[in-house]
N, C-alpha and C positions, 0 to 999 in steps of 0.2 A: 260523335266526333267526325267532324271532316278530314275531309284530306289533306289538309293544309295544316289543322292541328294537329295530326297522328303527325306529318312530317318536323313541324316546331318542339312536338314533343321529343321525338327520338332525336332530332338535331339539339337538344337540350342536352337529354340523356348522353348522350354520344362523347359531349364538350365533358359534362362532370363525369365520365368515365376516362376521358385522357387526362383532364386535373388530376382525381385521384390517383392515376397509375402513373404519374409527373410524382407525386408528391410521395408515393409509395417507394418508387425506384431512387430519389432521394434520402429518403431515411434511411434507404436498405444500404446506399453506398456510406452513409457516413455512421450506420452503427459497423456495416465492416471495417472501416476506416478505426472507431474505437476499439472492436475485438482485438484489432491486429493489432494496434500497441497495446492494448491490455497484455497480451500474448508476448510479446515481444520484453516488456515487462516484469512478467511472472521466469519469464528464461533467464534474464539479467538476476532474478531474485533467487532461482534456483543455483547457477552457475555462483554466485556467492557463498549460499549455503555450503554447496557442496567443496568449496575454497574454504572455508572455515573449517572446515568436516576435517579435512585432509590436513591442513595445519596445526589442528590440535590434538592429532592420533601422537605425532612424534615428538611435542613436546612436552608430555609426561615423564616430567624431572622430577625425582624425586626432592622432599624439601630436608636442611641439614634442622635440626632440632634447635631450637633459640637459648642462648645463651640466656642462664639465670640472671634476673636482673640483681644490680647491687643494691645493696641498704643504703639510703641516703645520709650522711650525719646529718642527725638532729640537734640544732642548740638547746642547752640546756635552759631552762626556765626561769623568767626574774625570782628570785624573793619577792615574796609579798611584805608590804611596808606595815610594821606594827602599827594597829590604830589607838 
């Protein structure tokens, strides 16, 4: 290899090393970009939870027992017509 090639090579090499680390440092900011509202997310989903938690410790009422149901009258039934 010449000198000119060693140089075109590593000036190759050089370019698809700042691509890659272009493209690296991008994906890196927009998966922290989803972690953090993942994150931000999962806190909205706890702070609920734990609102429901609290809510339902005190409203342990007891129930009054259900009043028997009544008998419906029932009509009484045609005669059957002699055949």
């Amino acid at each position: 290899m010449g000198r000119s090639t060693a140089d075109r090579v590593e000036s190759a090499l050089r370019r698809a090393d700042a691509t890659l680390e272009g493209w690296f440092r991008r994906g890196a900011g927009v998966l922290r970009r989803q972690v953090n509202r993942f994150q931000g997310r999962l806190k909205q989903v706890s702070t609920g939870l734990e609102q429901l938690e609290k809510e339902r410790k005190p409203a342990a009422v007891k129930r009054s027992p259900r009043p028997a149901a009544t008998k419906r009258a029932t009509r009484p039934r045609k005669p059957k017509k002699a055949a």
